[in-house]
KETI-810252 format. One record per residue: residue in one letter; residue number from 1; y, z negated, x negated of N, C-alpha, C in turn. Coordinates in steps of 0.2 Angstrom, whole numbers, plus 5000, padded with zeros to 4 digits. Layout:
BEGIN
a, NUM, Y, Z, X, Y, Z, X, Y, Z, X
...
***
This chain:
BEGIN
x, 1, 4994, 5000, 4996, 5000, 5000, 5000, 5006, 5000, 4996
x, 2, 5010, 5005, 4998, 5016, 5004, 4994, 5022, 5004, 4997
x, 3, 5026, 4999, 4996, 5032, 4996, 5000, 5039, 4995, 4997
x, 4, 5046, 4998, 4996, 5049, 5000, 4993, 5054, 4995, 4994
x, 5, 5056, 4992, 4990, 5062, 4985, 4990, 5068, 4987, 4993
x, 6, 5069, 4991, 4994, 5077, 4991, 4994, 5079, 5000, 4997
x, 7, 5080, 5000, 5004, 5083, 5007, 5007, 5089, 5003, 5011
x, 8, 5093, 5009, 5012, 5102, 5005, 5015, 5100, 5010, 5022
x, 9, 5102, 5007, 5027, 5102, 5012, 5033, 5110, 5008, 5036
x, 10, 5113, 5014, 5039, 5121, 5010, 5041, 5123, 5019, 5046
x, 11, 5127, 5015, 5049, 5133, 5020, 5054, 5135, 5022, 5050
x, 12, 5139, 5027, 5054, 5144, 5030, 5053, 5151, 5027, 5056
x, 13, 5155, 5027, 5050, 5165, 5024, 5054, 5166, 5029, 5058
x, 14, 5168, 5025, 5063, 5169, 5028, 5070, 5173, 5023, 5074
x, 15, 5178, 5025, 5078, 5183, 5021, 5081, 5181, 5014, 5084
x, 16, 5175, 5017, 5088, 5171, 5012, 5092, 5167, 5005, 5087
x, 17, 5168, 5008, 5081, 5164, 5004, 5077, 5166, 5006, 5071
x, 18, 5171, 5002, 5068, 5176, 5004, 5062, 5173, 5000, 5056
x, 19, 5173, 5003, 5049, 5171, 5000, 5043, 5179, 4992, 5041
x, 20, 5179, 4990, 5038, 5186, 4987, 5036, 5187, 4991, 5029
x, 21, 5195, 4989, 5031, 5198, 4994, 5030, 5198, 4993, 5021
x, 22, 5200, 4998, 5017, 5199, 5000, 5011, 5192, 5001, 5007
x, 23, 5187, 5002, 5009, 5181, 4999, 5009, 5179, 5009, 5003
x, 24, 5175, 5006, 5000, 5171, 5015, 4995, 5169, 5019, 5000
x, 25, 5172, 5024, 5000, 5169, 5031, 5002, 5162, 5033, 5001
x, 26, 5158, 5033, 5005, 5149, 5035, 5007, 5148, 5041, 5009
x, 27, 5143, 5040, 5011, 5139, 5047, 5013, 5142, 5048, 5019
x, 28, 5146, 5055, 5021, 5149, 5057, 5029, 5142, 5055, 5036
x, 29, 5138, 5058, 5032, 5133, 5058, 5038, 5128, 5052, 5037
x, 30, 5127, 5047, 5039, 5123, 5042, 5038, 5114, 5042, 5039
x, 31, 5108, 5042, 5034, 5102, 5045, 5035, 5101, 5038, 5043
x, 32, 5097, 5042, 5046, 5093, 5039, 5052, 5087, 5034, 5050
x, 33, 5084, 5029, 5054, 5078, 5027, 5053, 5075, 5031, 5051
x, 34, 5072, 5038, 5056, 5067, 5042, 5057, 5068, 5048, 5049
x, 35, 5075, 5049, 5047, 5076, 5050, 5041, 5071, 5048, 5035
x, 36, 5074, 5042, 5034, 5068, 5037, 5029, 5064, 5038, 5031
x, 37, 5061, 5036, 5037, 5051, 5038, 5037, 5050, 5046, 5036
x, 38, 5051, 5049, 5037, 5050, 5055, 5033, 5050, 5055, 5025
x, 39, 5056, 5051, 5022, 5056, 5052, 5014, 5049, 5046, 5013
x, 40, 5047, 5045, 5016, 5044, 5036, 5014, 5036, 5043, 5015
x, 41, 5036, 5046, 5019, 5027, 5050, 5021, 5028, 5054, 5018
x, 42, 5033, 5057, 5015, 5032, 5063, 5010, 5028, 5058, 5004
x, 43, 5031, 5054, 5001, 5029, 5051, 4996, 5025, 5047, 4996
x, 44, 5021, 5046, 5001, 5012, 5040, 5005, 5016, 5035, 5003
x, 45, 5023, 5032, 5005, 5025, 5025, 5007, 5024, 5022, 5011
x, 46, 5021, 5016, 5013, 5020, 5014, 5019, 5025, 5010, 5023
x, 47, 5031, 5008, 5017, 5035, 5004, 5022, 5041, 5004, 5017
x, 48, 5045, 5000, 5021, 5052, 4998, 5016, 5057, 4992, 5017
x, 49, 5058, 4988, 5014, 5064, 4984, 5016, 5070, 4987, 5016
x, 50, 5074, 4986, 5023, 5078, 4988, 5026, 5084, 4984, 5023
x, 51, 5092, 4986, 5020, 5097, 4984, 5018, 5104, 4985, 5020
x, 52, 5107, 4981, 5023, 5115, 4985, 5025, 5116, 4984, 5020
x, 53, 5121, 4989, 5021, 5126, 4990, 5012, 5131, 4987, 5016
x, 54, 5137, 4986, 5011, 5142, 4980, 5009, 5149, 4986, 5013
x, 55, 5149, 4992, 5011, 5152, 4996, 5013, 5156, 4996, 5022
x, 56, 5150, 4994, 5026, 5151, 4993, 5033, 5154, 4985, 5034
x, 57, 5153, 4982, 5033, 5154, 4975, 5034, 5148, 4971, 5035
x, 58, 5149, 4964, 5036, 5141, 4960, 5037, 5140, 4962, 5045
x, 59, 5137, 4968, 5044, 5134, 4970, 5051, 5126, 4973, 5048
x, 60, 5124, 4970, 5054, 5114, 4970, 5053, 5111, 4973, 5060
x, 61, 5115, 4976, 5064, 5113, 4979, 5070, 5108, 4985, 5069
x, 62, 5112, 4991, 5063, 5109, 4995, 5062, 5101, 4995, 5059
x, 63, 5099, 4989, 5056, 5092, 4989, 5051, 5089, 4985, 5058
x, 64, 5090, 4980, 5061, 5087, 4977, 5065, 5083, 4982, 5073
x, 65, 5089, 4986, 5073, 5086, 4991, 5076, 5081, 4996, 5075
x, 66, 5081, 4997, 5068, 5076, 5000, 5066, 5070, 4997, 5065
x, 67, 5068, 4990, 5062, 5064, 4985, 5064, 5060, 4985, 5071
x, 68, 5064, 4984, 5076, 5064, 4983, 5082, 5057, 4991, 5087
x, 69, 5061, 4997, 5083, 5057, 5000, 5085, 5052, 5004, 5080
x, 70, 5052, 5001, 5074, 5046, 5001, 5069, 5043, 4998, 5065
x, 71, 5044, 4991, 5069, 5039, 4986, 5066, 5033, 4986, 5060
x, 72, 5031, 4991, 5059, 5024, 4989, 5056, 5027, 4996, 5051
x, 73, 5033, 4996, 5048, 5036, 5000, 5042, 5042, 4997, 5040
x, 74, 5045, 4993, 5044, 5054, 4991, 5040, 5051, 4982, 5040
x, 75, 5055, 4979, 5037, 5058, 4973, 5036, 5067, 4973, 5035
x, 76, 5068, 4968, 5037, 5073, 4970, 5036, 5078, 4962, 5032
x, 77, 5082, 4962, 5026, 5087, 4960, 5026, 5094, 4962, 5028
x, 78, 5099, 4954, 5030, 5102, 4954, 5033, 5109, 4950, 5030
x, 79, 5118, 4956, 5032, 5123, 4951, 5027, 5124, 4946, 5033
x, 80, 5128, 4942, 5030, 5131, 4936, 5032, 5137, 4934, 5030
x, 81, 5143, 4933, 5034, 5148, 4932, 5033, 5150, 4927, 5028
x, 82, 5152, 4929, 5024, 5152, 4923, 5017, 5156, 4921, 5015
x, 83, 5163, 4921, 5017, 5169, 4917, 5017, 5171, 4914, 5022
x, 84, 5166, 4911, 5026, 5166, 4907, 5030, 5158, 4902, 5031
x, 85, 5161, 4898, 5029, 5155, 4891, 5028, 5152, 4891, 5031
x, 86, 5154, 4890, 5040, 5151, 4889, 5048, 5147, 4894, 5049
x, 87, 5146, 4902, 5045, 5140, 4902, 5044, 5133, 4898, 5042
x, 88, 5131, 4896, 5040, 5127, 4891, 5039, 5123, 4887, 5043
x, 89, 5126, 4889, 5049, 5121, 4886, 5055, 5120, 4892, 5057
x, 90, 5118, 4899, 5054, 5115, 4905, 5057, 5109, 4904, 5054
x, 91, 5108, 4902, 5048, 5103, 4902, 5043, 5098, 4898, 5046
x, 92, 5096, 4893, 5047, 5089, 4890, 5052, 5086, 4893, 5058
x, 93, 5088, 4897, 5059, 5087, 4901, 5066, 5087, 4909, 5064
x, 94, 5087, 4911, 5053, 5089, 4916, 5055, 5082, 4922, 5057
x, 95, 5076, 4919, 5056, 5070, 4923, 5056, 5068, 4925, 5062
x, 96, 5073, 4921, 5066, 5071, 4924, 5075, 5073, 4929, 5077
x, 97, 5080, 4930, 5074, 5087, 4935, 5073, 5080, 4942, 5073
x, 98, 5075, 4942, 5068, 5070, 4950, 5067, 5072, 4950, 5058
x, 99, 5074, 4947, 5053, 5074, 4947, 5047, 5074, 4943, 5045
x, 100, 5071, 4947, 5037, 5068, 4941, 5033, 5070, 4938, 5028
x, 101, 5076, 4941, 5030, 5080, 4936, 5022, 5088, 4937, 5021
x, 102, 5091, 4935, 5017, 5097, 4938, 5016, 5099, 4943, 5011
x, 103, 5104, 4945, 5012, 5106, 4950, 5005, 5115, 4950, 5003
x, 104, 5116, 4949, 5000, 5122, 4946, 4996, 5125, 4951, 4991
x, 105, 5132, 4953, 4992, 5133, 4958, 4986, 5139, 4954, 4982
x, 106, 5139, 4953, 4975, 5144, 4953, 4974, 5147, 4954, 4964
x, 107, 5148, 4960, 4968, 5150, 4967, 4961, 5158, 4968, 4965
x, 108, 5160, 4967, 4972, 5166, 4966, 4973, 5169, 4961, 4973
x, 109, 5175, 4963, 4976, 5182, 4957, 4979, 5180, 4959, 4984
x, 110, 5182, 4955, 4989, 5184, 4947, 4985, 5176, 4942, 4985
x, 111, 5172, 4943, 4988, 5166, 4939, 4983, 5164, 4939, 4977
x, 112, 5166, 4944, 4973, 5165, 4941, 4966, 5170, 4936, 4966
x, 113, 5175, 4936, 4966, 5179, 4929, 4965, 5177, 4923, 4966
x, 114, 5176, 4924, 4974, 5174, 4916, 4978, 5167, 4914, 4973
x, 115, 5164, 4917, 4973, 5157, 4917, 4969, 5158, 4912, 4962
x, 116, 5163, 4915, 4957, 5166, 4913, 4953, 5172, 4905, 4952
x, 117, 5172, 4905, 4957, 5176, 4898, 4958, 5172, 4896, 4963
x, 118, 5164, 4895, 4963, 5160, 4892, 4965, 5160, 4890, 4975
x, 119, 5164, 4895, 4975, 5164, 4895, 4982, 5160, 4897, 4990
x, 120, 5156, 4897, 4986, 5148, 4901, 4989, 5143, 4895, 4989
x, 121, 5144, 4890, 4987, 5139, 4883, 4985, 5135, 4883, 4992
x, 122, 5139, 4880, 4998, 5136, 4880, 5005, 5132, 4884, 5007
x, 123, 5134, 4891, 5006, 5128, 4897, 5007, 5120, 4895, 5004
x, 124, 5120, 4893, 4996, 5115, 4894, 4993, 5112, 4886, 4997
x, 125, 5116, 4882, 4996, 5112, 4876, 5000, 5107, 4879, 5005
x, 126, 5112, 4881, 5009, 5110, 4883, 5015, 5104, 4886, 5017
x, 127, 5104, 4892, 5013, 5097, 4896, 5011, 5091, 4893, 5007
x, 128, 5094, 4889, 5005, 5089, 4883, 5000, 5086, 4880, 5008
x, 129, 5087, 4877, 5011, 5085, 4871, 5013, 5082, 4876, 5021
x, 130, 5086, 4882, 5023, 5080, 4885, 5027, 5075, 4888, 5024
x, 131, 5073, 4890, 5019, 5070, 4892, 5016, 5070, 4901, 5015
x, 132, 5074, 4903, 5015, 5077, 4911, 5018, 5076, 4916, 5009
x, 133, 5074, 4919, 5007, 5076, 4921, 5004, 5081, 4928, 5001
x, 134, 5085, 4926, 4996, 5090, 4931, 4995, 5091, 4935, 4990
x, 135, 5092, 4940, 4994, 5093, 4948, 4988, 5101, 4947, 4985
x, 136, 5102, 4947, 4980, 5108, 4948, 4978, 5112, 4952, 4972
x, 137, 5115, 4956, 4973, 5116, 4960, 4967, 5122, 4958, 4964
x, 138, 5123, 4956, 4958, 5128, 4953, 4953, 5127, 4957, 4947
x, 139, 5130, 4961, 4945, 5132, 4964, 4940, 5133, 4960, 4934
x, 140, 5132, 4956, 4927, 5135, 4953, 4923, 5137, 4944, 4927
x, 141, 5132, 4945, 4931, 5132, 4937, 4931, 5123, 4935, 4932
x, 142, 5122, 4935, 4928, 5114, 4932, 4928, 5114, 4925, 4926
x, 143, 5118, 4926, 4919, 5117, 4918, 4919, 5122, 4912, 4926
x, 144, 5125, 4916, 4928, 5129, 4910, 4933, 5123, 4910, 4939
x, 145, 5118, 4915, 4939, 5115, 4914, 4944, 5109, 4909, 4943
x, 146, 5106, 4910, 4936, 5103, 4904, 4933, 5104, 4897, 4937
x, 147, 5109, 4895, 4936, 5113, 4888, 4935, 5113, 4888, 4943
x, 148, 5114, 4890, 4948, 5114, 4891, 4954, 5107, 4890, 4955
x, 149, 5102, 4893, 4954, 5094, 4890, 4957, 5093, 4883, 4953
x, 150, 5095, 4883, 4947, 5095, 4875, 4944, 5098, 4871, 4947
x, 151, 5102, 4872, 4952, 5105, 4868, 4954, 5101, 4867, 4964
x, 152, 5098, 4872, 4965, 5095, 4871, 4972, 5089, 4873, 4971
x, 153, 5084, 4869, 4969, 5078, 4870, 4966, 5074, 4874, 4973
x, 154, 5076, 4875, 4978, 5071, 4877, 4984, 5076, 4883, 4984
x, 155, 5080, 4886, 4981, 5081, 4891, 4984, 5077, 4898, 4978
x, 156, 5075, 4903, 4984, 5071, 4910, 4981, 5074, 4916, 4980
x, 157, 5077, 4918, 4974, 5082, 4923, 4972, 5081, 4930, 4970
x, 158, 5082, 4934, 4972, 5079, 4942, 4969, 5086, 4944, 4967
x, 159, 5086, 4946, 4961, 5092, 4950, 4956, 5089, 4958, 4957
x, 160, 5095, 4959, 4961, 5095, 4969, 4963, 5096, 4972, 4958
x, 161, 5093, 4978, 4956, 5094, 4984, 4952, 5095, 4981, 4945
x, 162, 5090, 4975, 4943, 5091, 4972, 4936, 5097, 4969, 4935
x, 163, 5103, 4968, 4940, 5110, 4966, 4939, 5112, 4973, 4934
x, 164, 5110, 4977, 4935, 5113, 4982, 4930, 5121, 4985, 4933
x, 165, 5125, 4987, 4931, 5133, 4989, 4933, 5133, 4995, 4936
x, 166, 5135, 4998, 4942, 5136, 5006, 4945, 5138, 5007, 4940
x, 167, 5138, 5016, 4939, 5141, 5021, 4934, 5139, 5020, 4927
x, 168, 5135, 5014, 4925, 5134, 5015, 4917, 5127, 5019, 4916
x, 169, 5126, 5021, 4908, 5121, 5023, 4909, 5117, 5019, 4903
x, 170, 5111, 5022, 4902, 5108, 5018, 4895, 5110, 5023, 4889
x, 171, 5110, 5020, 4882, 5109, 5014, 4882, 5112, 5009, 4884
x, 172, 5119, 5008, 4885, 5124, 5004, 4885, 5122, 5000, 4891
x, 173, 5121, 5003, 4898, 5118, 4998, 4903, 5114, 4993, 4903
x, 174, 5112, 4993, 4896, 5107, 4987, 4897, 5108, 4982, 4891
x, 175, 5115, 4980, 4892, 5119, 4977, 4886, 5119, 4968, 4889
x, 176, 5116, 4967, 4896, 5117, 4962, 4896, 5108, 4958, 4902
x, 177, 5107, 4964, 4899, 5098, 4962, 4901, 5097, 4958, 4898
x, 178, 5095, 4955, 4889, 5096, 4948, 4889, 5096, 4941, 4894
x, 179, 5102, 4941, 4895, 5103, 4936, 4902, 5101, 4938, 4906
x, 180, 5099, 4941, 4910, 5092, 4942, 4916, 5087, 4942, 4913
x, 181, 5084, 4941, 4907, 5079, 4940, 4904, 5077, 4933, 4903
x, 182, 5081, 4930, 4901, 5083, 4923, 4900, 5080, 4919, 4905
x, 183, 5082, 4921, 4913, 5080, 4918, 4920, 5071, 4918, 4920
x, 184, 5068, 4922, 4915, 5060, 4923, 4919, 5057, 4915, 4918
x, 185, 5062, 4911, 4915, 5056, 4904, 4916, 5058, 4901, 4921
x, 186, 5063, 4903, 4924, 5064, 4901, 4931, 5059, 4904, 4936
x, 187, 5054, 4902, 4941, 5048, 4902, 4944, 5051, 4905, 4951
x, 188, 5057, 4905, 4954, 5058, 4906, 4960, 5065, 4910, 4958
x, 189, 5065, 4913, 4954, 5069, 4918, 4952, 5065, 4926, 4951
x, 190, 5065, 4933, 4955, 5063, 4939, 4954, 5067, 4943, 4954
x, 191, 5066, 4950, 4952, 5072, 4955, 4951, 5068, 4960, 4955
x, 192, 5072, 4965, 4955, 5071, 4972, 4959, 5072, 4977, 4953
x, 193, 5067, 4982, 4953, 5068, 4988, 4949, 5070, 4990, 4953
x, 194, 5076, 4992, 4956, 5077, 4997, 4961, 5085, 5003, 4959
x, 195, 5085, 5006, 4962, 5090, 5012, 4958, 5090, 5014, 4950
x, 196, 5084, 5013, 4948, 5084, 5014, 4937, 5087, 5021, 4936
x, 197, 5084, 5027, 4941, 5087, 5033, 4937, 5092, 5033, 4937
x, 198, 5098, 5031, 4939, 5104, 5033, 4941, 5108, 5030, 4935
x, 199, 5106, 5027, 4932, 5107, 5024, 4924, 5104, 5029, 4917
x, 200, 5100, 5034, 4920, 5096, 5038, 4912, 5100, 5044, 4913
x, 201, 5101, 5044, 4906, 5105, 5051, 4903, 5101, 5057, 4902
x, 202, 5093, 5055, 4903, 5088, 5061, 4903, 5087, 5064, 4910
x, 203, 5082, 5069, 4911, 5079, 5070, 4917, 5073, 5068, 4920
x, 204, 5068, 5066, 4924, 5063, 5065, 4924, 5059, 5064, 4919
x, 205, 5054, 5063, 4914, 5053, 5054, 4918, 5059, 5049, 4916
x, 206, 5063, 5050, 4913, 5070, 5045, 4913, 5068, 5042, 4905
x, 207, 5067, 5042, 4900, 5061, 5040, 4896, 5068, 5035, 4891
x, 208, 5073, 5034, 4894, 5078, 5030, 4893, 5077, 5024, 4894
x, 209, 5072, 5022, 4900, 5072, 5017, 4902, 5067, 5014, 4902
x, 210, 5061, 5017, 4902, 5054, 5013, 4899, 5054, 5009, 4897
x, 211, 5058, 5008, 4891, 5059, 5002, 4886, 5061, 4994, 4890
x, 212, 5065, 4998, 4893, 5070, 4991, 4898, 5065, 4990, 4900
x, 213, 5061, 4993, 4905, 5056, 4990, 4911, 5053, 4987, 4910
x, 214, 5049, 4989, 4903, 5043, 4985, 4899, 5046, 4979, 4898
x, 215, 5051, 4979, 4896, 5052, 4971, 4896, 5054, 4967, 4901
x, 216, 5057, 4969, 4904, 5058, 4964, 4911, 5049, 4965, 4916
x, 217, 5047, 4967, 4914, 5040, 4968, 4917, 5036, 4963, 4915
x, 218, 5036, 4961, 4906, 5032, 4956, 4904, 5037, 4949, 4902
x, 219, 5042, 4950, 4905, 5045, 4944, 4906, 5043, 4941, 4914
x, 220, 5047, 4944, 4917, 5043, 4942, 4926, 5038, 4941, 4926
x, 221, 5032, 4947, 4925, 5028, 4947, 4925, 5027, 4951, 4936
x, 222, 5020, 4953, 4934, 5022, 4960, 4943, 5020, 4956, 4949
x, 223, 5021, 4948, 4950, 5022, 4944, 4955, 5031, 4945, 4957
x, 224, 5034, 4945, 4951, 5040, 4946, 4953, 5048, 4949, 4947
x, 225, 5045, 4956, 4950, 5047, 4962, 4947, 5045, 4967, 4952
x, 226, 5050, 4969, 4958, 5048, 4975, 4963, 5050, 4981, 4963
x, 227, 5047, 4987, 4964, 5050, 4992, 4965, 5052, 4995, 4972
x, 228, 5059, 4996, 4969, 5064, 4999, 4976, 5067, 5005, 4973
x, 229, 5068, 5009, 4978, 5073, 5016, 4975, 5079, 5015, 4977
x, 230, 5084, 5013, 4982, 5090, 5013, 4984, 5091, 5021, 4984
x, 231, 5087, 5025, 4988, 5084, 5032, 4989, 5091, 5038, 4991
x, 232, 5096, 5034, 4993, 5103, 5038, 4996, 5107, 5037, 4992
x, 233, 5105, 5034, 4986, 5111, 5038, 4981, 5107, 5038, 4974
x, 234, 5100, 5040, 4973, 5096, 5042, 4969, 5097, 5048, 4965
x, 235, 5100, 5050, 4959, 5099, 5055, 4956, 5096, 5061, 4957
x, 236, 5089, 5061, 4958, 5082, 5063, 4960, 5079, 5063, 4965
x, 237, 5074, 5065, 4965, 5068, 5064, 4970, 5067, 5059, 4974
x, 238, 5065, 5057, 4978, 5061, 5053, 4981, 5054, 5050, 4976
x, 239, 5050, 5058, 4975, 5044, 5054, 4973, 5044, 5054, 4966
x, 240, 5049, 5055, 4962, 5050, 5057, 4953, 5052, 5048, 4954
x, 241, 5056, 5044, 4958, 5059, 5037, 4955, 5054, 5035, 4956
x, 242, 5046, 5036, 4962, 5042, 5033, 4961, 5036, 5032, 4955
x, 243, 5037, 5040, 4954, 5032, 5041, 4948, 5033, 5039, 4941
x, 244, 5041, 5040, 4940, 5041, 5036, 4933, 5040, 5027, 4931
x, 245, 5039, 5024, 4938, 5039, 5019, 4939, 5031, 5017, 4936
x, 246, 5027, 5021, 4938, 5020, 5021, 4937, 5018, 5022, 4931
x, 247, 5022, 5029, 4930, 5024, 5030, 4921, 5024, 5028, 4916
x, 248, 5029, 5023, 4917, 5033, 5020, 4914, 5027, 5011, 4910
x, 249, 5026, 5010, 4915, 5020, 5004, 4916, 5013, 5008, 4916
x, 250, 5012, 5014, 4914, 5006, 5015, 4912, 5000, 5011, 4908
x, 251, 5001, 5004, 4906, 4999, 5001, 4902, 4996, 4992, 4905
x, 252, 4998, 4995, 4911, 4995, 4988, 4916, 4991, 4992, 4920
x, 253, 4987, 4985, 4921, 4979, 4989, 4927, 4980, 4989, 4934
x, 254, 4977, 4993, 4938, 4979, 4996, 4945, 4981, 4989, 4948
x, 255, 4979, 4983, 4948, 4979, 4977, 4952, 4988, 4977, 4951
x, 256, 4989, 4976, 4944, 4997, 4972, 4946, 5002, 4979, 4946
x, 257, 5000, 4985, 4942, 5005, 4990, 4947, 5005, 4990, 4953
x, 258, 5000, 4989, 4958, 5000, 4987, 4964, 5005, 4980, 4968
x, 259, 5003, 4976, 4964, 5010, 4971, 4965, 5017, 4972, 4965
x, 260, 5019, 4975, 4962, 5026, 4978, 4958, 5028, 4985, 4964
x, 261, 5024, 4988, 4964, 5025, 4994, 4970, 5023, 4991, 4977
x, 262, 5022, 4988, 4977, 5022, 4984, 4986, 5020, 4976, 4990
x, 263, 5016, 4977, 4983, 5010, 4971, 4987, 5015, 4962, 4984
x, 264, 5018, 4962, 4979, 5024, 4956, 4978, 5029, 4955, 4982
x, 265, 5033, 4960, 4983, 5038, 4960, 4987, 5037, 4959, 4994
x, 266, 5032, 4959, 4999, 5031, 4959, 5005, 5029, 4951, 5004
x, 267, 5025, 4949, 4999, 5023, 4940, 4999, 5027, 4936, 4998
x, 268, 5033, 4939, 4993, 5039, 4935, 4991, 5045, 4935, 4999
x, 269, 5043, 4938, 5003, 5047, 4939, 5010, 5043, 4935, 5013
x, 270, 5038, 4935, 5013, 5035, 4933, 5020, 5034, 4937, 5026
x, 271, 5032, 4945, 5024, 5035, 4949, 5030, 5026, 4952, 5032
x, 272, 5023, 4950, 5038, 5018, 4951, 5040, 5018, 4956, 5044
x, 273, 5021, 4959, 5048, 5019, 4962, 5053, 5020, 4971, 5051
x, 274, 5012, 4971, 5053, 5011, 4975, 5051, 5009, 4981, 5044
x, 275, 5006, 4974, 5040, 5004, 4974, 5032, 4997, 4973, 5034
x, 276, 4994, 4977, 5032, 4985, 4979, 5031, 4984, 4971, 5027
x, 277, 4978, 4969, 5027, 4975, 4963, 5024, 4972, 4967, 5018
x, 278, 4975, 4964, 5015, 4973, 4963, 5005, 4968, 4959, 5003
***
């Protein structure tokens, strides 16, 4: 089974349902659920975790929908209002909502700010104590993210796209892997392989990257080290980002490429329905 960490499904800005305002320019046309499961059966995927992007706002209507009518192929995580505390009482209640986790960005403003002047504390409590876990992508802050699960021993963190920076390539993109590296002795800390090509200067298999993976591979270890594609804004293929994944970890036995390609990320969710027994 193979289950892909990380697809964005989102509207389109429309009067009736406006993005806020200043926010990065995206795809005109927004890919559909039934979009994705096409890219996902081309490539014998069987499922995906579902992601609002940061672009629209903390709105989750559109992946929950998808969920709702393709259960036994989406999960879905879910934003949350995060400059605001009173949030926090969404979070105990939040797995009834139809998702299984949260997902957190903060490579912009204003949450990278608040993040950095520790203003985000409540949140991670919060998600510590229902037990929820969070996807979150932070660019160059790995170690602050460290000291954050040191600090909330119950809480379950996934570092998106290796915390690697938009627009950089290798080798220079991987100038602060170290510090994400650092994290693997932490037990309730996992990363996401997800969007690698869009960082290599070569063409398929991306042979730029290898290196990296290998190591964050046998630091995590393929309990928790997931492969996602972030597939809408992919340099490549569909099935080229999943190939060199396999490629690339040619070197591990079918069992844990298996983990790493689907069978981890679905037990580090909690996400049953509709997952063949292993």
């Amino acid at each position: 089974m193979l289950v892909d960490a990380q697809v964005h499904l989102w509207a389109a800005d429309t009067p009736d349902r406006p993005w806020p305002p200043n926010g990065p320019a995206h795809l005109a046309v927004p890919p559909t659920a039934e979009d994705t499961l096409a890219v996902l059966d081309a490539a014998g995927v069987h499922g995906a975790v579902l992601v609002p992007p940061s672009w629209e706002g903390d709105r989750n209507d559109v992946v929950l929908d998808a969920v709702r009518r393709y259960p036994d192929r989406f999960a879905a995580m879910g934003r949350i209002p995060l400059p605001d505390p009173a949030s926090a009482r969404l979070l105990p209640r939040w797995r009834e909502s139809g998702m299984v986790g949260v997902r957190i960005t903060l490579h912009r403003q204003p949450w990278r700010g608040a993040f950095d002047r520790g203003e985000m504390a409540w949140f991670f409590a919060a998600a510590a104590e229902a037990d929820l876990p969070v996807m979150v992508y932070a660019p160059g802050r790995s170690t602050a993210l460290g000291a954050v699960v040191r600090s909330h021993p119950g809480l379950r963190l996934v570092i998106d796209h290796l915390a690697l920076p938009i627009g950089e390539r290798a080798p220079e993109v991987f100038a602060d892997l170290p510090d994400l590296i650092a994290l693997a002795d932490l037990p309730s800390i996992a990363v996401k392989a997800s969007a690698l090509p869009c960082h290599s200067r070569a063409p398929y298999p991306f042979p730029d990257l290898h290196a990296a993976l290998r190591l964050v591979v046998d630091a995590f270890g393929p309990d928790r080290v997931f492969w996602g594609s972030d597939w809408t804004r992919l340099p490549c293929a569909y099935s080229d980002n999943l190939a060199f994944v396999v490629e690339a970890l040619a070197h591990l036995d079918a069992s844990d490429l298996r983990r790493i390609t689907g069978d981890a990320v679905v037990d580090w969710l909690g996400w049953t329905c509709g997952v063949p027994e292993r």
